[in-house]
C-alpha positions as CSV (number, residue, x, y, z in Angstrom):
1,X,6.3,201.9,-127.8
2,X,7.8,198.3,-128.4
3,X,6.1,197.1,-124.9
4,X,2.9,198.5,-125.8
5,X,2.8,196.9,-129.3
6,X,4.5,193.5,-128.1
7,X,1.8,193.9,-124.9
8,X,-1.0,193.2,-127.8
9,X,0.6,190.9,-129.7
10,X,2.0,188.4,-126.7
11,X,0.9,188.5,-123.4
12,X,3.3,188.3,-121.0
13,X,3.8,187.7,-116.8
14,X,5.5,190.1,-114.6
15,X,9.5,188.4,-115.6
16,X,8.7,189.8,-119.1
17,X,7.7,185.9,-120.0
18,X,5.4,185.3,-122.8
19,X,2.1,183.4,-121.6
20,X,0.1,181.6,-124.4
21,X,-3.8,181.7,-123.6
22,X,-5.5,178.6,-123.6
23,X,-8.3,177.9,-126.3
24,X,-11.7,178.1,-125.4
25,X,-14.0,175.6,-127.6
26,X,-13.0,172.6,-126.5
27,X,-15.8,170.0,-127.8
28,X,-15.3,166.8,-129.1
29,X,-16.4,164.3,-132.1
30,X,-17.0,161.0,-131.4
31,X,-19.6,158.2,-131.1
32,X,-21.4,158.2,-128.3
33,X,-24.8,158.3,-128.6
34,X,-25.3,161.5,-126.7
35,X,-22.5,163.7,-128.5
36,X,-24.1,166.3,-131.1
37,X,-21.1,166.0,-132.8
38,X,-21.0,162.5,-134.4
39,X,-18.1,161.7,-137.2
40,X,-20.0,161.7,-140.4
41,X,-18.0,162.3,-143.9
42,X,-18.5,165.9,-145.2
43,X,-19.5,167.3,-142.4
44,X,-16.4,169.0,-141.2
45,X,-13.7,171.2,-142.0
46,X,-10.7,172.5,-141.1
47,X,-10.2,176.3,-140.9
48,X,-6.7,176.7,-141.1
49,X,-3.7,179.2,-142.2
50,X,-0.8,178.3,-144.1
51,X,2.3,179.4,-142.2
52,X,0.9,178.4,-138.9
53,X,2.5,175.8,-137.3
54,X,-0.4,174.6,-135.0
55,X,-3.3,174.5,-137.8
56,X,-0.3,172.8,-140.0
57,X,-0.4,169.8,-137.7
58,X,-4.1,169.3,-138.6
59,X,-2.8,169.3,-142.4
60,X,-0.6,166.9,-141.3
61,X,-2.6,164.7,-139.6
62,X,-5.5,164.7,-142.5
63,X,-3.2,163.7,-144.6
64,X,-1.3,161.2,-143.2
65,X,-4.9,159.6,-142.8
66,X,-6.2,160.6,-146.2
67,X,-9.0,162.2,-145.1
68,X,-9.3,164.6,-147.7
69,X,-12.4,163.0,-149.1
70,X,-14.1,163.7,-145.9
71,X,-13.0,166.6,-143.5
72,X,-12.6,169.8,-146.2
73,X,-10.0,172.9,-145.6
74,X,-11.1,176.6,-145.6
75,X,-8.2,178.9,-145.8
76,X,-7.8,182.2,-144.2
77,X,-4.6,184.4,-144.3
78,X,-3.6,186.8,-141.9
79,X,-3.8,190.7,-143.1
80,X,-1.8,193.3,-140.6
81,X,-4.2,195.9,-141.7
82,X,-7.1,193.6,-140.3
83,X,-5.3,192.6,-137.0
84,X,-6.2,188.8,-137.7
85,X,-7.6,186.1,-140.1
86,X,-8.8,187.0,-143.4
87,X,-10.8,184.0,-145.3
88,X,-9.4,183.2,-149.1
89,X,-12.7,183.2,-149.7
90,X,-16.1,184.5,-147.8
91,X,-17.0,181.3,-145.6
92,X,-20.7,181.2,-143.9
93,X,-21.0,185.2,-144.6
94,X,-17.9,186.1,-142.8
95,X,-15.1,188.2,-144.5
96,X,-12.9,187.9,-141.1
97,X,-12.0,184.4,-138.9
98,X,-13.2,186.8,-136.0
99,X,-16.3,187.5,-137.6
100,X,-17.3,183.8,-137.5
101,X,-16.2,183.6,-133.9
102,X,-18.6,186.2,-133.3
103,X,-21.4,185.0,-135.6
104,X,-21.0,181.5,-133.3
105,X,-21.1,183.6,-130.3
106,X,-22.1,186.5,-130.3
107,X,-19.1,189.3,-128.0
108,X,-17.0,186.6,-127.8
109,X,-13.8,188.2,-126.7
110,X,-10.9,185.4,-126.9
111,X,-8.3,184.5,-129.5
112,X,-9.4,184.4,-133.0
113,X,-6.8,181.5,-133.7
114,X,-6.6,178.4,-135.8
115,X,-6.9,175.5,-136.2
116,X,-10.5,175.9,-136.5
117,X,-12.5,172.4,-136.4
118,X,-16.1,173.7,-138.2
119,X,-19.4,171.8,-138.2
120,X,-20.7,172.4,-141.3
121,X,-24.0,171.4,-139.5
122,X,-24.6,173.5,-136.9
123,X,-22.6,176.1,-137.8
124,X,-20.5,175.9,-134.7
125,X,-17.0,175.9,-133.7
126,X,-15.7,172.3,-132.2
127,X,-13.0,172.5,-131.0
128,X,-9.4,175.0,-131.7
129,X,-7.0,173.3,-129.7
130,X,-4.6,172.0,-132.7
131,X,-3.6,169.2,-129.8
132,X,-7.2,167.8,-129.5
133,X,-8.5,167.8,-132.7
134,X,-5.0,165.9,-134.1
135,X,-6.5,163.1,-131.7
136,X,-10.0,163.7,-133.3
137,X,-8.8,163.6,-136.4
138,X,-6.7,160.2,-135.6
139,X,-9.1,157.9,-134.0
140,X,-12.7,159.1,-135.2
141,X,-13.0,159.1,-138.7
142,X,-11.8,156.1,-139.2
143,X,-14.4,154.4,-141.1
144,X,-13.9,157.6,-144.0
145,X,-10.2,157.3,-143.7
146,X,-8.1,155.5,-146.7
147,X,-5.3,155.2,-144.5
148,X,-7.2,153.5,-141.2
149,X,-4.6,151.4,-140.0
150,X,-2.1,154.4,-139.8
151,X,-2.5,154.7,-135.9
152,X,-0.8,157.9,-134.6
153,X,-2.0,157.8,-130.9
154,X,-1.4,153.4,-130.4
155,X,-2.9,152.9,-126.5
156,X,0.7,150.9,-125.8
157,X,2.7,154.0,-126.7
158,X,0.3,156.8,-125.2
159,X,2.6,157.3,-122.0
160,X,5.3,158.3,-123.7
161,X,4.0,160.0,-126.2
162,X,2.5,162.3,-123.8
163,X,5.7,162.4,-121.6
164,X,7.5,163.5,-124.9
165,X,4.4,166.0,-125.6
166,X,4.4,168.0,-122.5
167,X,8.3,168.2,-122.8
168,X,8.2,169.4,-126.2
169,X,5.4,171.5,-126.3
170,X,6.9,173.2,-123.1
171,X,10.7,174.2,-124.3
172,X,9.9,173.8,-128.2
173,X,6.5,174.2,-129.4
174,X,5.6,177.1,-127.5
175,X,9.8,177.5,-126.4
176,X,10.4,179.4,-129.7
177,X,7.4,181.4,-128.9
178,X,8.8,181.9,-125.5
179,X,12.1,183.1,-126.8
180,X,10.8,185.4,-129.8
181,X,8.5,187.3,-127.7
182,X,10.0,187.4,-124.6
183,X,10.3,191.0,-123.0
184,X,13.1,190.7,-120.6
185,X,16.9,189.0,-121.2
186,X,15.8,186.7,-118.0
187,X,13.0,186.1,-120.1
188,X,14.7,185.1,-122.9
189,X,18.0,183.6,-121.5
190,X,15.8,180.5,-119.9
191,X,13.6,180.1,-122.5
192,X,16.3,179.8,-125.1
193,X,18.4,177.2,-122.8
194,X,15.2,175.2,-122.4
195,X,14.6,175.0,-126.1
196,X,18.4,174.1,-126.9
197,X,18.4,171.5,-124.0
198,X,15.4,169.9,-125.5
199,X,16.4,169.5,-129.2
200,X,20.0,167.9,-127.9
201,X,17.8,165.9,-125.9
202,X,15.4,164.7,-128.5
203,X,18.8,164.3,-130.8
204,X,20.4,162.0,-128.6
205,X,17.4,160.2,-128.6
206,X,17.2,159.6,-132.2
207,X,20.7,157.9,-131.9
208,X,18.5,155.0,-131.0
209,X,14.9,154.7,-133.7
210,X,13.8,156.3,-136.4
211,X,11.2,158.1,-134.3
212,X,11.0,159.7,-130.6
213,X,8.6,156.8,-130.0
214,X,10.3,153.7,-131.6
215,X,10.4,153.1,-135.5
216,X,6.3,154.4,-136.1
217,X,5.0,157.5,-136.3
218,X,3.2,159.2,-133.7
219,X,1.4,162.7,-133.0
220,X,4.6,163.3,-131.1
221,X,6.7,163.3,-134.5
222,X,3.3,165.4,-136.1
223,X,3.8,168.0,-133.2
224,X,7.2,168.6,-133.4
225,X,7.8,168.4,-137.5
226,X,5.8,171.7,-138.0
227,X,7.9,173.7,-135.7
228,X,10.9,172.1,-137.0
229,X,10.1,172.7,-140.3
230,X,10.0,176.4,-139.8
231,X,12.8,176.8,-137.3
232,X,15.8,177.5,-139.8
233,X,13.4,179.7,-142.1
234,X,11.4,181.9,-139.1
235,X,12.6,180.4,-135.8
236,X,16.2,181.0,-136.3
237,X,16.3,184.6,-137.2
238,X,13.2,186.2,-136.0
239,X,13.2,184.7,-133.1
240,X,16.5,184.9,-131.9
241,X,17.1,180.8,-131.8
242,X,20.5,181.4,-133.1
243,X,22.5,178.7,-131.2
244,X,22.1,176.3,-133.5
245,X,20.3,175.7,-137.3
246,X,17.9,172.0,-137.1
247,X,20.2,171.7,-140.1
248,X,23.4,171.4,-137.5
249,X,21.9,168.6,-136.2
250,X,22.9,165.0,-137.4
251,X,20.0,163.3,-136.7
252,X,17.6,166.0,-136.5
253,X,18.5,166.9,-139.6
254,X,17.6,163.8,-141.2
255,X,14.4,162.9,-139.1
256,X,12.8,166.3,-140.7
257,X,13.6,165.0,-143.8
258,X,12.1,161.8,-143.1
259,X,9.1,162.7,-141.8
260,X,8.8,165.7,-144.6
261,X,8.9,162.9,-147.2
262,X,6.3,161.0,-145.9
263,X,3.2,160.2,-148.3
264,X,0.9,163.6,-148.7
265,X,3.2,165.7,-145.5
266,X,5.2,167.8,-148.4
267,X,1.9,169.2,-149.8
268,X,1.1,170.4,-146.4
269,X,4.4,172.7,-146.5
270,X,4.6,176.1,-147.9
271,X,7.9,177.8,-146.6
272,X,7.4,180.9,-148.9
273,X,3.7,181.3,-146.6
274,X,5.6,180.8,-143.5
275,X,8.3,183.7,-144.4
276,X,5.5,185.8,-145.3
277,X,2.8,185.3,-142.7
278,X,6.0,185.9,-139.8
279,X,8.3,188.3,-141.7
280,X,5.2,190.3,-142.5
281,X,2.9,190.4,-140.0
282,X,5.2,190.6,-136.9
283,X,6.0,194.2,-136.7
284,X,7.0,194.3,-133.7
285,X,9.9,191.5,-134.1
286,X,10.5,192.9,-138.0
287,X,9.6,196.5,-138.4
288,X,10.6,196.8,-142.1
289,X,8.3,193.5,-143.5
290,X,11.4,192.5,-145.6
291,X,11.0,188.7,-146.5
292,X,14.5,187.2,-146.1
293,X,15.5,185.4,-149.5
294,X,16.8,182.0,-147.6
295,X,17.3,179.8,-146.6
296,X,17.8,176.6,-149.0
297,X,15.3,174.1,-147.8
298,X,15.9,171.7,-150.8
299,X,17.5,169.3,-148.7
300,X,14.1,168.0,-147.5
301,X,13.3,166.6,-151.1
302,X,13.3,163.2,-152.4
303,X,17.2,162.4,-153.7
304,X,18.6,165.7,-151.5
305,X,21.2,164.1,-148.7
């Protein structure tokens, strides 16, 4: 019974290893005179849930740009009796995230997920890979941004930004996802060593700048804050990533702090919405729905060391 339910839930290869689909609308804005989807102010928003950590990079992102005058959010909230994305409130007639997926197109049977980028326009999906539209959201609306200098993808640094991606999205973006719904101990076991190897890895790198990229901030730093962020609260516990607490680390400890405190990031964090949207919605990883009580985040605020 705990295959079958865990079978809908997360995919998973023959070793019992958890495989995360790829997204499917994959369409980008920009400027050319060609695209149909040109960066205009209003025009877009952001369907996005709460205690996700891939639509919370978007938050991130739109904030760290202050582009909340021009790229609006539409909430959803995920609802177990629903199997999926409920909207806060109705958006384009659709009670359901996967009832907009199928007003866009029509038997569409993929992932319902968010991040969401929505034309408001054509009333079509852009793009819901949360890696694409943080680069979207970076470099194309800059002329509506009040932060347009902040530079989060800089062409010198790309290289190892996207070394540092592909390494952490691997063992700690999707790792923890990897080790919560793995189905085998093999499974698990590597999965779990790969994420631990990582975060020593990016701690000893922080023994030499303020960020994995130098002393700026970069999408690398965006990527991994929302899973950090969540890992003592959700990641630890639920998921069996029990070596260690982020708050063990020396410098990991204080680079989530850092980058939590960074102008607008802290009203992008909800950690009571995180507890509840994983502590009561997996079933299969927490059959009773209890929300753990803990732990104390209040080390991430202003004056907290």
């Amino acid at each position: 019974m705990w295959h079958l339910m865990m079978s809908r839930l997360a995919p998973r290869n023959k070793s019992g290893e958890y495989i995360r689909p790829s997204s499917e609308f994959r369409n980008f804005v920009g400027k050319e005179e060609n695209n149909p989807y040109q960066p205009v102010a209003g025009r877009y928003s952001l369907i996005v849930g709460l205690g996700c950590p891939w639509a919370h990079r978007t938050l991130v992102v739109r904030a760290l740009k202050e582009l909340e005058e021009a790229i609006s959010v539409v909430m959803v909230s995920p609802d177990p009796i629903e199997g999926g994305w409920v909207f806060n409130q109705e958006h384009e007639g659709c009670r359901t995230l996967a009832e907009l997926y199928d007003l866009v197109q029509p038997g569409y049977s993929g992932r319902r997920t968010v991040p969401v980028l929505w034309d408001n326009q054509t009333k079509t999906i852009v793009n819901n890979e949360s890696s694409e539209i943080i680069v979207m959201l970076n470099s194309e609306f800059n002329d509506f941004a009040k932060n347009s200098t902040q530079n989060l993808y800089p062409e010198e640094l790309k290289e190892k930004i996207n070394w540092w991606n592909e390494k952490i999205y691997t063992s700690v973006n999707n790792g923890v996802y990897r080790c919560g719904f793995a189905q085998t101990q093999e499974a698990y076991n590597q999965a779990c060593d790969e994420l631990f190897a990582t975060l020593d890895e990016v701690e000893a790198a922080l023994n030499h700048s303020r960020y994995l990229c130098g002393d700026t901030v970069t999408l690398t730093d965006v990527r991994l804050f929302t899973t950090l962020f969540r890992f003592d609260a959700v990641y630890y516990g639920l998921f069996k990533c029990n070596r260690r607490r982020i708050q063990d680390y020396q410098n990991l400890k204080v680079y989530l702090r850092d980058l939590y405190q960074l102008k607008g990031v802290a009203g992008t964090c909800d950690i009571e919405s995180v507890k509840q949207e994983y502590y009561g919605n997996l079933f299969p990883l927490n059959p009773s729905g209890i929300i753990p009580r803990g732990p104390d985040m209040t080390y991430l605020e202003v004056g907290n060391r």
